[in-house]
N, CA, C and O atoms as a printed pandas DataFrame, in Angstrom:
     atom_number atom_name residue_name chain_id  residue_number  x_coord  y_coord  z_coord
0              1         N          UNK        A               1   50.637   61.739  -26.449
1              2        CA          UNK        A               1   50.804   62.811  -25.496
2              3         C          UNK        A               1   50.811   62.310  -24.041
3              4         O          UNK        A               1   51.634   62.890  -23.333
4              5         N          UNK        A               2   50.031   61.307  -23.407
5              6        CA          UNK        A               2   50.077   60.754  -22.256
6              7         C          UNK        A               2   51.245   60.402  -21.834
7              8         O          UNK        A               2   51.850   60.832  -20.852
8              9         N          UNK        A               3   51.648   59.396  -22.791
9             10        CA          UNK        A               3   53.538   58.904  -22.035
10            11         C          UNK        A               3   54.442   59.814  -21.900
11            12         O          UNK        A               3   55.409   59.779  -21.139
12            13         N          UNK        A               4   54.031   60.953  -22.911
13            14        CA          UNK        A               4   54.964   61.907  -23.059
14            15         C          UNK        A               4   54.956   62.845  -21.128
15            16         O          UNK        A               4   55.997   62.697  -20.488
16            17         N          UNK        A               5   53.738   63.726  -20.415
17            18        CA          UNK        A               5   53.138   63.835  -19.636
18            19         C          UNK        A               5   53.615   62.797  -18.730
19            20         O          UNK        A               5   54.311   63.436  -17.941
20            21         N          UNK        A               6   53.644   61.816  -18.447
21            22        CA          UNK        A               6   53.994   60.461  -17.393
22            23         C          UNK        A               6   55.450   60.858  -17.503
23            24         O          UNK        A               6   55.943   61.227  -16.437
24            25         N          UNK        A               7   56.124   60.861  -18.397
25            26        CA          UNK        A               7   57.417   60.831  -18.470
26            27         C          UNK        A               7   57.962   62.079  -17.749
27            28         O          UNK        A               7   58.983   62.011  -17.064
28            29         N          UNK        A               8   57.366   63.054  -17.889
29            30        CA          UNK        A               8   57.441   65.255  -17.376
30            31         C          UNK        A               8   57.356   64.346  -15.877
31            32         O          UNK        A               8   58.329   64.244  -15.130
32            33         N          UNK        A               9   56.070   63.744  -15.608
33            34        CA          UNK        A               9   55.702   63.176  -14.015
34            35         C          UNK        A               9   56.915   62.955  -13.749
35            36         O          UNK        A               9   57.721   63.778  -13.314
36            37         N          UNK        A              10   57.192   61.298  -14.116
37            38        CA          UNK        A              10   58.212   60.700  -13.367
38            39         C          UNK        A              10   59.682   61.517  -13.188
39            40         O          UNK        A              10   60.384   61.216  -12.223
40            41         N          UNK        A              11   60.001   62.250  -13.856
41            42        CA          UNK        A              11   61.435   63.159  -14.175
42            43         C          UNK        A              11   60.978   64.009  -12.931
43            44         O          UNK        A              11   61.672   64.054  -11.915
44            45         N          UNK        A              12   59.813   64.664  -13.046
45            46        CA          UNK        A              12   59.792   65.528  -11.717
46            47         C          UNK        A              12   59.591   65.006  -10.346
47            48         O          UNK        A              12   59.881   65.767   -9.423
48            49         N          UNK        A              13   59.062   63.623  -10.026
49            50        CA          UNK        A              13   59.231   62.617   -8.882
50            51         C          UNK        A              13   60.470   62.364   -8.549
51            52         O          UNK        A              13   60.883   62.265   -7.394
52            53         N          UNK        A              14   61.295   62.217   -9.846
53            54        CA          UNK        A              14   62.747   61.728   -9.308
54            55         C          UNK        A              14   63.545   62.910   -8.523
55            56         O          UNK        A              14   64.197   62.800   -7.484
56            57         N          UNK        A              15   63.283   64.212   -9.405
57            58        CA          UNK        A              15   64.054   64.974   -8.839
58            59         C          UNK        A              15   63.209   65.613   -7.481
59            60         O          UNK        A              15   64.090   65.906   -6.672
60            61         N          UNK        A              16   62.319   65.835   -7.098
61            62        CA          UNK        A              16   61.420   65.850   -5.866
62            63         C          UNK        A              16   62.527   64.476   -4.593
63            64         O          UNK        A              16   63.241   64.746   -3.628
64            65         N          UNK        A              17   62.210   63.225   -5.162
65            66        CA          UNK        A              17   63.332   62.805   -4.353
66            67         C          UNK        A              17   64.516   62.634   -4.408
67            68         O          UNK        A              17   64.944   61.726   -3.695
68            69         N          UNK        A              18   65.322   63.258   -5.086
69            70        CA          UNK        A              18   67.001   63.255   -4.921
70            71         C          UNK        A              18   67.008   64.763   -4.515
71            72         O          UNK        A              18   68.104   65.049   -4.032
72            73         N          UNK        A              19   66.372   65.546   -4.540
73            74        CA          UNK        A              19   66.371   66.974   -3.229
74            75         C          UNK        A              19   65.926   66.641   -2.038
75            76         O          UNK        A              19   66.348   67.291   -1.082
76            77         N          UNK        A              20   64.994   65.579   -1.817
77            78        CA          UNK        A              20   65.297   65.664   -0.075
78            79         C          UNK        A              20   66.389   64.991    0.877
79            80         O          UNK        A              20   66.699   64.985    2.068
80            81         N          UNK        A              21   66.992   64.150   -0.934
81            82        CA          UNK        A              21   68.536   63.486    0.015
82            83         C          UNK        A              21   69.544   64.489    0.547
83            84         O          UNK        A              21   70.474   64.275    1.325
84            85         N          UNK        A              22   69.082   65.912   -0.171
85            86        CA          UNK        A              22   70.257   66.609    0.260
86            87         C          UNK        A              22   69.862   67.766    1.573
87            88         O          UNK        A              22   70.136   68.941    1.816
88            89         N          UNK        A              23   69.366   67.088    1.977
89            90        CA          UNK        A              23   68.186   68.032    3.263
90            91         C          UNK        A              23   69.771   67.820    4.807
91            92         O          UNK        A              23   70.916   67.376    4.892
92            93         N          UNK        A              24   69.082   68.262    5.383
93            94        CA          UNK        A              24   70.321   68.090    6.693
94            95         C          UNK        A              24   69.970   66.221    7.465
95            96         O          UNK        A              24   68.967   65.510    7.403
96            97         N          UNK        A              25   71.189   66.032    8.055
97            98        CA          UNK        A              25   71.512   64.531    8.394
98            99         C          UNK        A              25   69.984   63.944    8.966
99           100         O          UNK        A              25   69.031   64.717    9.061
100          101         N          UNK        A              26   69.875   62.502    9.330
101          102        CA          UNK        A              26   68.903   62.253    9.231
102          103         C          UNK        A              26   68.878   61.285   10.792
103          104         O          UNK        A              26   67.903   60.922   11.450
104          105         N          UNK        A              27   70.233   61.083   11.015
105          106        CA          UNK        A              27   70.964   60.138   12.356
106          107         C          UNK        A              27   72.096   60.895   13.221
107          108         O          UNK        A              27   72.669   61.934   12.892
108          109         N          UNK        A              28   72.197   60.508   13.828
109          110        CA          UNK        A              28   73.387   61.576   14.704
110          111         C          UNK        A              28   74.461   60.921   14.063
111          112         O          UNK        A              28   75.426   61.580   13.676
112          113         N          UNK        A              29   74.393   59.449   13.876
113          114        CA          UNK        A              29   75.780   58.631   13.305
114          115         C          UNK        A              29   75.773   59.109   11.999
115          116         O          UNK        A              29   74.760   58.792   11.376
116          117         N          UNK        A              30   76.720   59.880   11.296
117          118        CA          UNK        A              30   77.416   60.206   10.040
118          119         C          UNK        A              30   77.293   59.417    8.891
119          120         O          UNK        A              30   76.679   59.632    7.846
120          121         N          UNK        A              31   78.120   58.267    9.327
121          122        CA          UNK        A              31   78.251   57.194    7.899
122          123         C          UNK        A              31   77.164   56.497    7.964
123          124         O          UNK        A              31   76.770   55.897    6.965
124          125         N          UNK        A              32   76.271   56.436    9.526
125          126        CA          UNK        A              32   75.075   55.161    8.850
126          127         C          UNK        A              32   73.891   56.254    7.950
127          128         O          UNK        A              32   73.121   55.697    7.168
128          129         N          UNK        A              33   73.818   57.704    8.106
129          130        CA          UNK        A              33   73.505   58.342    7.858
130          131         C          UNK        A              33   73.486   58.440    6.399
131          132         O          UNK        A              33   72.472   58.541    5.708
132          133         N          UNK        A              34   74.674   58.400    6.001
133          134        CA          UNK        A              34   75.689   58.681    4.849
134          135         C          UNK        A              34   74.948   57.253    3.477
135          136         O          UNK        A              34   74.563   57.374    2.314
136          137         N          UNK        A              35   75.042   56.190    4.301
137          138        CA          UNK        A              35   74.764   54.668    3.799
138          139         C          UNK        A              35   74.022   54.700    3.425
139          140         O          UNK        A              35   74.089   54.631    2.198
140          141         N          UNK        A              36   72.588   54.833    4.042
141          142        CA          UNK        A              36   71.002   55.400    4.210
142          143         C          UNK        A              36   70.864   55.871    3.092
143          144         O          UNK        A              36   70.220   55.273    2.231
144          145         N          UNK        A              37   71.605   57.372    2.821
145          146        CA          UNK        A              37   70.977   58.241    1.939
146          147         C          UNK        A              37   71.529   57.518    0.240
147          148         O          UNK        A              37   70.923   57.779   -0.799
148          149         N          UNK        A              38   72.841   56.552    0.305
149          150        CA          UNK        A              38   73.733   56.595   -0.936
150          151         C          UNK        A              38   72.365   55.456   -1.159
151          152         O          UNK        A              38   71.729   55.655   -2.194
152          153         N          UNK        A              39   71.908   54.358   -0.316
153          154        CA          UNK        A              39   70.641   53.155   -0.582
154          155         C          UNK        A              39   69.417   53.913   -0.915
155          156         O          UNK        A              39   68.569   53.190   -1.438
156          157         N          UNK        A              40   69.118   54.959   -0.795
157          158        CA          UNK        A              40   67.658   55.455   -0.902
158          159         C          UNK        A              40   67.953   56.205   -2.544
159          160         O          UNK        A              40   67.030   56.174   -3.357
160          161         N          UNK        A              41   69.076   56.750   -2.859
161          162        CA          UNK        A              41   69.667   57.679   -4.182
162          163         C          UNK        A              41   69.421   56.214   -5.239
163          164         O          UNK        A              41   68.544   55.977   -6.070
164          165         N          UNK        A              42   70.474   55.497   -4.828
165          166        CA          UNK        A              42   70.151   54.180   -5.593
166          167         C          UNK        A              42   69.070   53.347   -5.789
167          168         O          UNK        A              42   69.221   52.424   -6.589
168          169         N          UNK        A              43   67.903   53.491   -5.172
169          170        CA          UNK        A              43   67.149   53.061   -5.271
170          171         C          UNK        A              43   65.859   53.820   -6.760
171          172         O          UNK        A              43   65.118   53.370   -7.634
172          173         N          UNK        A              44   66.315   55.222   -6.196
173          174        CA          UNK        A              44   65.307   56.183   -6.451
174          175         C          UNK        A              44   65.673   56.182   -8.022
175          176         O          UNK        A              44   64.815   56.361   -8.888
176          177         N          UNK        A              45   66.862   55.990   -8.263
177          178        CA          UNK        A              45   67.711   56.166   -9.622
178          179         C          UNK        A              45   67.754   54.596  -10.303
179          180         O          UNK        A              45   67.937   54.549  -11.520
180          181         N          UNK        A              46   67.633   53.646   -9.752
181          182        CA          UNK        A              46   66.738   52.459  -10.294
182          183         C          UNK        A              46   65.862   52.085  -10.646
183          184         O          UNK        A              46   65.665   51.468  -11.693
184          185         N          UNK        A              47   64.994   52.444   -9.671
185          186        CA          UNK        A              47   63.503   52.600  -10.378
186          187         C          UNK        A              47   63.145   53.274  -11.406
187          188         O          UNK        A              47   62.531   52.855  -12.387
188          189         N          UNK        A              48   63.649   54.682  -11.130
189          190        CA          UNK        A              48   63.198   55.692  -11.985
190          191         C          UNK        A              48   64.104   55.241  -13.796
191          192         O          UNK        A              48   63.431   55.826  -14.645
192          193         N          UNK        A              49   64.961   54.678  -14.305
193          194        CA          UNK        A              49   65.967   53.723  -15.152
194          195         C          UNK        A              49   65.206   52.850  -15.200
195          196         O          UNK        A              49   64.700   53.018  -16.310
196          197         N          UNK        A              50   64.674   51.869  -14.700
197          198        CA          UNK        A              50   63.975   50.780  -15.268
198          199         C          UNK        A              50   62.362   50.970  -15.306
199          200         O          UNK        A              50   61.689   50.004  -15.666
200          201         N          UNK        A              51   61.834   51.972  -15.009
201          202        CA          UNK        A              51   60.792   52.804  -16.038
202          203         C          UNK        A              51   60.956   53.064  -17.132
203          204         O          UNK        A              51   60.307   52.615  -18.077
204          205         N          UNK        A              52   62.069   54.017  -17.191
205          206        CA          UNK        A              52   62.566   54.484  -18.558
206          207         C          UNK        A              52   62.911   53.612  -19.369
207          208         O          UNK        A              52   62.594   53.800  -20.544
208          209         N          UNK        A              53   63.581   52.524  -19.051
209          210        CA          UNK        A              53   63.644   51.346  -20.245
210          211         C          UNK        A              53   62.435   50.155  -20.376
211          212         O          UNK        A              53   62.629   49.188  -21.113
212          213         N          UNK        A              54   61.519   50.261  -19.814
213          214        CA          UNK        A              54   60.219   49.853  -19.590
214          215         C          UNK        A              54   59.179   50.582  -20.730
215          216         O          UNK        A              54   58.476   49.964  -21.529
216          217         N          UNK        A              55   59.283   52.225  -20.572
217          218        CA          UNK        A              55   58.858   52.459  -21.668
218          219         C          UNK        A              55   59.682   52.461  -22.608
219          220         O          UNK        A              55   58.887   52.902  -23.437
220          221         N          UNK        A              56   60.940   52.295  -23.382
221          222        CA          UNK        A              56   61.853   52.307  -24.058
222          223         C          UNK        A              56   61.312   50.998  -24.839
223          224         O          UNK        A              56   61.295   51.078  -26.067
224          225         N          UNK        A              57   60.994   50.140  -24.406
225          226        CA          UNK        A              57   60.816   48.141  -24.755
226          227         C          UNK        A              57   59.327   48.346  -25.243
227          228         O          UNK        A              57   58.874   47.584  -26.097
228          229         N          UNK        A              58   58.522   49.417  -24.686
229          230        CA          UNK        A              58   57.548   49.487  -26.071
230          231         C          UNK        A              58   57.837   50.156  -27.337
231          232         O          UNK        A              58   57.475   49.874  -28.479
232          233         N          UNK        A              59   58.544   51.075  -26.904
233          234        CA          UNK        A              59   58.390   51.577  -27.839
234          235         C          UNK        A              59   59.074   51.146  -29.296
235          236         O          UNK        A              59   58.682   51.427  -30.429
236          237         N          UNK        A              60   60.157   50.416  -28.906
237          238        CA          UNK        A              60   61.211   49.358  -29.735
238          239         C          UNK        A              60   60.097   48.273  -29.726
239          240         O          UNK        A              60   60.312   47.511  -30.670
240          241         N          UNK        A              61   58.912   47.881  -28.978
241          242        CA          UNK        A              61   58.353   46.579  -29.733
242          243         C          UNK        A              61   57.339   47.340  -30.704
243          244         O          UNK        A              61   57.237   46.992  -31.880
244          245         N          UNK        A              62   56.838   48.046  -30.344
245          246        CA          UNK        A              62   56.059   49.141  -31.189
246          247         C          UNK        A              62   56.509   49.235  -32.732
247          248         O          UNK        A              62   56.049   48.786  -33.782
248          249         N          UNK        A              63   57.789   50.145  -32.334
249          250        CA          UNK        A              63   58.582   49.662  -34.069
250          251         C          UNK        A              63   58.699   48.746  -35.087
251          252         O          UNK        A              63   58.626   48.751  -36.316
252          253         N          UNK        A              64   59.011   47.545  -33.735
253          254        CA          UNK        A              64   59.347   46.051  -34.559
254          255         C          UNK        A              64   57.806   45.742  -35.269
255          256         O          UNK        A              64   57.782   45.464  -36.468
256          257         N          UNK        A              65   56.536   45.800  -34.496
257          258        CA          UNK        A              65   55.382   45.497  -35.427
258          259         C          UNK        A              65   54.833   46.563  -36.633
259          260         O          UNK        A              65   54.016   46.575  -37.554
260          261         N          UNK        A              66   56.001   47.585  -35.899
261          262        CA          UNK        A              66   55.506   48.559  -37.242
262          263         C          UNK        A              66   55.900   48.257  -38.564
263          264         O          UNK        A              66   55.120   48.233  -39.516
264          265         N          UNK        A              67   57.568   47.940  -38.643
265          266        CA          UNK        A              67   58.686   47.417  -39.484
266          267         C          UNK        A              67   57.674   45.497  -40.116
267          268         O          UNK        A              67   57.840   44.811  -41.124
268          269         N          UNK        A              68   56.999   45.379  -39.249
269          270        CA          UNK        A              68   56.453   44.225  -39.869
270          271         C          UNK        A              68   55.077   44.576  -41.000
271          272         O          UNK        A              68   54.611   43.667  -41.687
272          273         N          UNK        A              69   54.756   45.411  -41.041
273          274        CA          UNK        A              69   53.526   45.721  -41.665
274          275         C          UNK        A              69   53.637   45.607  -43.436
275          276         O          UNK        A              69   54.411   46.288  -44.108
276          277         N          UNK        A              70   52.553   44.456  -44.055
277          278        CA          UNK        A              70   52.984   43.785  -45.423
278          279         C          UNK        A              70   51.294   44.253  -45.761
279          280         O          UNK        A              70   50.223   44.257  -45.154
280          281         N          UNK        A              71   51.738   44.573  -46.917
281          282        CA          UNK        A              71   50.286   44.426  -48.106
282          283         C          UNK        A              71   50.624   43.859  -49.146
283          284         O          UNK        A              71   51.595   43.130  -49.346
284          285         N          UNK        A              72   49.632   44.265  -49.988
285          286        CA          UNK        A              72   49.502   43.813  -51.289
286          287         C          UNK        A              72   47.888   43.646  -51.940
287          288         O          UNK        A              72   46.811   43.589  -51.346
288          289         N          UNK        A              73   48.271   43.585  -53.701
289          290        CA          UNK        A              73   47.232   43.853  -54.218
290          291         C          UNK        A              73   47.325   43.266  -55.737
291          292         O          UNK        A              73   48.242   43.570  -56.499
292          293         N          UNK        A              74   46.308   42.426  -56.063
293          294        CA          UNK        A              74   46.154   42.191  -57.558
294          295         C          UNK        A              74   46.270   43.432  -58.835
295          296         O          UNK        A              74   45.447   44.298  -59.131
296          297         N          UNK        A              75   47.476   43.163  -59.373
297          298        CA          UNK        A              75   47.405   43.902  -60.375
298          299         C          UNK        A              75   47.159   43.639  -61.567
299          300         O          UNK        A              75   48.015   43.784  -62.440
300          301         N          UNK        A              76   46.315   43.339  -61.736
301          302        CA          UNK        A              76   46.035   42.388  -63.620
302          303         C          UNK        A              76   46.683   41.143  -63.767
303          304         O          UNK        A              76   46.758   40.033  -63.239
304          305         N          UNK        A              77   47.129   41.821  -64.735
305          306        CA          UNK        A              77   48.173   40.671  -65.588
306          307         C          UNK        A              77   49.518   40.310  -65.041
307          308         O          UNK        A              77   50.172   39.270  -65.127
308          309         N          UNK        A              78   49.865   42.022  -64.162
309          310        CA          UNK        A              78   51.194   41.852  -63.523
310          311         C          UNK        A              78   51.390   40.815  -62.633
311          312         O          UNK        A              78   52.548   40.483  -62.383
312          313         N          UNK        A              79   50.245   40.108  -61.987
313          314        CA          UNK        A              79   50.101   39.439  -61.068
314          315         C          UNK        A              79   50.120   40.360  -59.425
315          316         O          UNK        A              79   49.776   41.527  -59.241
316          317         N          UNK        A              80   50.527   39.582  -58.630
317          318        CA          UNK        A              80   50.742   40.449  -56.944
318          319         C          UNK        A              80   51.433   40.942  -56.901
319          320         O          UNK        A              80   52.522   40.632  -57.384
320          321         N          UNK        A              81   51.131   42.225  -56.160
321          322        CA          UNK        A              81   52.000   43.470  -56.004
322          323         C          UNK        A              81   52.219   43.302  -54.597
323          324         O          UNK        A              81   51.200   43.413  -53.916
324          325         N          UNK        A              82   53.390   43.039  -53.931
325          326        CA          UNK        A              82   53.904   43.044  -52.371
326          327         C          UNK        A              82   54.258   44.350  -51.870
327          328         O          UNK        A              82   55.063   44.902  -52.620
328          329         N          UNK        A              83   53.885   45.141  -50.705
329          330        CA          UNK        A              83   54.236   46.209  -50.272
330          331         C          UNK        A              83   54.382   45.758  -48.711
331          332         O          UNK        A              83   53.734   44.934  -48.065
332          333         N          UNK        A              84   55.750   46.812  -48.249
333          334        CA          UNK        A              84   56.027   46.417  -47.251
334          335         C          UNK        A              84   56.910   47.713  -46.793
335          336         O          UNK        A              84   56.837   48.596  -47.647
336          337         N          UNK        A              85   57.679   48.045  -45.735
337          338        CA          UNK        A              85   58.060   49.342  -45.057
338          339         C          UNK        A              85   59.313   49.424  -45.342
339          340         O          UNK        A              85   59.750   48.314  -45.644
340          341         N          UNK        A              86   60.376   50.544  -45.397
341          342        CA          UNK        A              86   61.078   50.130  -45.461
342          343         C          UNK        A              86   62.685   50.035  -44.705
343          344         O          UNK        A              86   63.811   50.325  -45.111
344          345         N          UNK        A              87   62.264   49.593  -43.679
345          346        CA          UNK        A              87   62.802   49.110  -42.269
346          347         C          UNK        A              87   62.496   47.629  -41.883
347          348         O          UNK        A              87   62.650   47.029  -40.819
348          349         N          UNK        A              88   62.129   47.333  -42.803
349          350        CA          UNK        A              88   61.583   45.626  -42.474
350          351         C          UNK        A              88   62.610   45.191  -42.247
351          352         O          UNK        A              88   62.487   44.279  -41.431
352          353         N          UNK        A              89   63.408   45.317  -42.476
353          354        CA          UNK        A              89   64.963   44.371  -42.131
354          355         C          UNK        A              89   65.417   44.049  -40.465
355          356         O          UNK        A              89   65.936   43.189  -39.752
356          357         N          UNK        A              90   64.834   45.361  -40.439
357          358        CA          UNK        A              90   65.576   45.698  -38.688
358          359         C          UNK        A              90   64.004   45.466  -37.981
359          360         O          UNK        A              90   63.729   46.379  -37.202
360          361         N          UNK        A              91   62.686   44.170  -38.146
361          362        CA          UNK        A              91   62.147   44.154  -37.260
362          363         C          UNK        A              91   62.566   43.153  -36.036
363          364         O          UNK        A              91   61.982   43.167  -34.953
364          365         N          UNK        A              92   64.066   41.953  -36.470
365          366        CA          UNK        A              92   64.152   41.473  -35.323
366          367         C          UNK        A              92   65.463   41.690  -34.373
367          368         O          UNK        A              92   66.003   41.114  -33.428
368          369         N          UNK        A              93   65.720   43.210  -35.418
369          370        CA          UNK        A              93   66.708   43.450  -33.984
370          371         C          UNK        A              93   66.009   44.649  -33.073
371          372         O          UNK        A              93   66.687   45.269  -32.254
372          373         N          UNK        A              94   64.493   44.949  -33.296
373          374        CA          UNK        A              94   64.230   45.973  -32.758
374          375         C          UNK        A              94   63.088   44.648  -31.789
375          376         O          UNK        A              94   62.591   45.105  -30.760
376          377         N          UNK        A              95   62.898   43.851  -31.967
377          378        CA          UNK        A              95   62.233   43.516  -31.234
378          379         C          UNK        A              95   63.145   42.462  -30.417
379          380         O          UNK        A              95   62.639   41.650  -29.642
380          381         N          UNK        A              96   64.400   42.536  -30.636
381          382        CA          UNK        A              96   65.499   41.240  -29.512
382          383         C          UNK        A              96   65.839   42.659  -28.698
383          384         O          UNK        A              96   65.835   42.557  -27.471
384          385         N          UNK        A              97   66.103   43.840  -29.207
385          386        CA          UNK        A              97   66.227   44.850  -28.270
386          387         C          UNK        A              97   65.366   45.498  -27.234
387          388         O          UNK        A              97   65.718   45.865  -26.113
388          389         N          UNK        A              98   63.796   45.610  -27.961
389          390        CA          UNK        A              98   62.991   45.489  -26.571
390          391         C          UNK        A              98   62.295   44.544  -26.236
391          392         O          UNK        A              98   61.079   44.598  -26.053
392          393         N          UNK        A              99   63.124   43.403  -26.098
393          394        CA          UNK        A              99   63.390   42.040  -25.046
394          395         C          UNK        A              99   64.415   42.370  -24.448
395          396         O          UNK        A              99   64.173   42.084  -23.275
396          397         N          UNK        A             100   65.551   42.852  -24.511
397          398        CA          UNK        A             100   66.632   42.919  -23.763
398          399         C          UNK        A             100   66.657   44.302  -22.723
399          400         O          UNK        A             100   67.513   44.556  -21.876
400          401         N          UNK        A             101   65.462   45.086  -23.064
401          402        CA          UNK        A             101   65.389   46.454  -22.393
402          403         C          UNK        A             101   64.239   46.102  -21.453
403          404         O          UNK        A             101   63.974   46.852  -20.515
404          405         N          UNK        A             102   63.720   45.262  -21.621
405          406        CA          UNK        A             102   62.405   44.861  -20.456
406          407         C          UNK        A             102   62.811   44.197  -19.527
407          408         O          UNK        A             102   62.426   44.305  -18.363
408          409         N          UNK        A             103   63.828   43.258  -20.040
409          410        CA          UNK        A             103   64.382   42.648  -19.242
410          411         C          UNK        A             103   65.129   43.122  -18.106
411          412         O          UNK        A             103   64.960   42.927  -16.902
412          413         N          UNK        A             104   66.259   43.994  -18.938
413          414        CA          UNK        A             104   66.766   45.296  -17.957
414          415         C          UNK        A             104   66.008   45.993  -16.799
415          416         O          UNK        A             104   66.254   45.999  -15.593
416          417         N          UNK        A             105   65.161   46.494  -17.408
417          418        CA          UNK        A             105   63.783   47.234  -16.745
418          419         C          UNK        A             105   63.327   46.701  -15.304
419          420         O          UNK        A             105   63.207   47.173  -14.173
420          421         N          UNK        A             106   63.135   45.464  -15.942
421          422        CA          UNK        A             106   62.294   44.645  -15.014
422          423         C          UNK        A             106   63.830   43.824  -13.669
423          424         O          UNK        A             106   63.813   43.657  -12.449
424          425         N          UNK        A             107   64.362   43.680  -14.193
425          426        CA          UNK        A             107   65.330   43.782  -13.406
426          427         C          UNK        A             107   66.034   45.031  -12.673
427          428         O          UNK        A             107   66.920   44.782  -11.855
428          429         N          UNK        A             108   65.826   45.801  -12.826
429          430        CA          UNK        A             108   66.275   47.318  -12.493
430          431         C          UNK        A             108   64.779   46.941  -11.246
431          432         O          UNK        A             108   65.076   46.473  -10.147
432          433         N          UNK        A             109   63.695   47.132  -11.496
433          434        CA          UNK        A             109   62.542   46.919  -10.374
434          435         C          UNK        A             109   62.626   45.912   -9.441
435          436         O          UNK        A             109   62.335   45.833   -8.247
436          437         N          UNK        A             110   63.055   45.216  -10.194
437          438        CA          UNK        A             110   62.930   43.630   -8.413
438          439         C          UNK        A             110   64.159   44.039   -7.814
439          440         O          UNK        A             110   64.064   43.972   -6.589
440          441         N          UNK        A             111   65.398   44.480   -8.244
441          442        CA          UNK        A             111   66.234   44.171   -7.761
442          443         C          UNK        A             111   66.042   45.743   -6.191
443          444         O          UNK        A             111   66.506   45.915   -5.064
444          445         N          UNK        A             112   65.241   46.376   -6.984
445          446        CA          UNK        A             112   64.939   47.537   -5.887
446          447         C          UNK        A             112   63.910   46.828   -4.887
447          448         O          UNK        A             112   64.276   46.693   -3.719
448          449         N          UNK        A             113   62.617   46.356   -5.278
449          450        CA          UNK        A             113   61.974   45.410   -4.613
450          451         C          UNK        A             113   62.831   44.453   -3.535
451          452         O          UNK        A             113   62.455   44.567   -2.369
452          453         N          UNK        A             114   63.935   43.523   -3.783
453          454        CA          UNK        A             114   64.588   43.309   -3.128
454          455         C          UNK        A             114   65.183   43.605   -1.995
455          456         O          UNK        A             114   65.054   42.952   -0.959
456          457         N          UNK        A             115   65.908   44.669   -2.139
457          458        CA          UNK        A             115   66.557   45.300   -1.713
458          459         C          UNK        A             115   65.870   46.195   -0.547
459          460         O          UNK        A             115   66.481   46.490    0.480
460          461         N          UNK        A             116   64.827   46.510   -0.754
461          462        CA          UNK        A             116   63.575   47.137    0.311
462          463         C          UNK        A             116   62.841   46.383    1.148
463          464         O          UNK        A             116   62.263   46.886    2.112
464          465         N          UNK        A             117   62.771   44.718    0.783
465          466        CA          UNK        A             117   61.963   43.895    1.904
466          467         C          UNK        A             117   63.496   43.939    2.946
467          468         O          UNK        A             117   64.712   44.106    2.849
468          469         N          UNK        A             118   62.348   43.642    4.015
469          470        CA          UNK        A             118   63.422   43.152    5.352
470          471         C          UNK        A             118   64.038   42.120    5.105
471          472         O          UNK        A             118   63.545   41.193    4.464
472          473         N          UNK        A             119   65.360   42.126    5.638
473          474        CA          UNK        A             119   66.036   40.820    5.486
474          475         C          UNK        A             119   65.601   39.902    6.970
475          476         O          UNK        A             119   65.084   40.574    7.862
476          477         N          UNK        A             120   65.766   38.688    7.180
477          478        CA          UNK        A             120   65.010   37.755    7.725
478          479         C          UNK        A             120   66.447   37.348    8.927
479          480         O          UNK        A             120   67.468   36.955    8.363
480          481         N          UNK        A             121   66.479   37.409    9.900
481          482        CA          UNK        A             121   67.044   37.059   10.908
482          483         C          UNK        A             121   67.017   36.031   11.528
483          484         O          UNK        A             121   66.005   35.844   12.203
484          485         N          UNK        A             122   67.959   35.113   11.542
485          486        CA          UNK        A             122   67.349   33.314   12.196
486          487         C          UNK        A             122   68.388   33.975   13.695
487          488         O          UNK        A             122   69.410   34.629   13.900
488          489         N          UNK        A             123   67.106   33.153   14.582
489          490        CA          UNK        A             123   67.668   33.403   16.050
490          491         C          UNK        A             123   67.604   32.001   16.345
491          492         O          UNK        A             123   66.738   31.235   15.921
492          493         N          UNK        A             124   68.643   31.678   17.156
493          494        CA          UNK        A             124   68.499   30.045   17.931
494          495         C          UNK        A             124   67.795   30.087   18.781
495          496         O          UNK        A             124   67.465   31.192   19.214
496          497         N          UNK        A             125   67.259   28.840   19.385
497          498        CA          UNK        A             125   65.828   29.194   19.890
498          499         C          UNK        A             125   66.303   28.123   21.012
499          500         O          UNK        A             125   66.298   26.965   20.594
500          501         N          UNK        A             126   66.717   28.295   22.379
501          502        CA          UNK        A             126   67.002   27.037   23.459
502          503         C          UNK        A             126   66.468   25.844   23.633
503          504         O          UNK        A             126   65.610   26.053   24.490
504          505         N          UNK        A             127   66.440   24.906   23.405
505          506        CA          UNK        A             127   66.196   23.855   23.425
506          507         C          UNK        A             127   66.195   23.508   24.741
507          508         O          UNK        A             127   67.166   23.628   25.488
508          509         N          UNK        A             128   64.861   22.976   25.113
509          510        CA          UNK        A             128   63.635   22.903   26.417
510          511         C          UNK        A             128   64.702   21.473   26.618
511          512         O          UNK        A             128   64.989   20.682   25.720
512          513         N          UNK        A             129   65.339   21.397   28.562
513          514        CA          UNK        A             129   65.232   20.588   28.368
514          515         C          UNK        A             129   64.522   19.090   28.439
515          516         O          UNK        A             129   63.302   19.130   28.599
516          517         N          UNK        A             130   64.993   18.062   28.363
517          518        CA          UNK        A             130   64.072   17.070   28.630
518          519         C          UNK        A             130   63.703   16.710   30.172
519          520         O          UNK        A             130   62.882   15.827   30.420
């Protein structure tokens, strides 16, 4: 029930911020205005996507150890009795898939991280002379 609840959260965060992109201008200049809001949409819609496949990569690794689950038991004479699920087949494409969705995920986050630090400005600096 919790992820479920987190998930209601985050859906209602996202849309909380893609309504104030549509609020009135934010610059007198139009397009830098315009730029602003299309970088802040993209951002908001990245993050909020590589959450969602963040929890997606448990829940596919979740599966994969579920699909792994083996017993067994002495039966007499029959000898060992093997029990096992029956989805075992598909535990290593459910677990190469949430490797490939975390990955996503987690790339969906830095690349927003990125994208939000300041970029770094080299200034020439006069050389004193001798």
């Amino acid at each position: 029930m919790p992820p479920a609840l987190f998930l209601v959260l985050l859906a209602a965060l996202t849309f909380a911020g893609l309504s104030v992109m549509s609020r009135p201008a934010l610059a007198l200049d139009g397009g830098a205005d315009t730029a602003l809001r299309a970088a802040r949409v993209r951002n908001i819609l990245a993050a909020t996507t590589g959450g969602l496949l963040l929890h997606l990569s448990s829940i596919l690794e979740s599966l994969a150890s579920t699909s792994s689950l083996r017993s067994g038991f002495t039966a007499g004479a029959a000898g060992w009795v093997d029990q096992g699920t029956s989805f075992a087949a598909l535990g290593p494409a459910l677990s190469l898939a949430a490797l490939l969705t975390l990955i996503l995920g987690l790339a969906l986050w830095f690349s927003v991280l990125l994208r939000t630090l300041p970029a770094r400005t080299r200034q020439l600096i006069p050389s004193v002379p001798a």
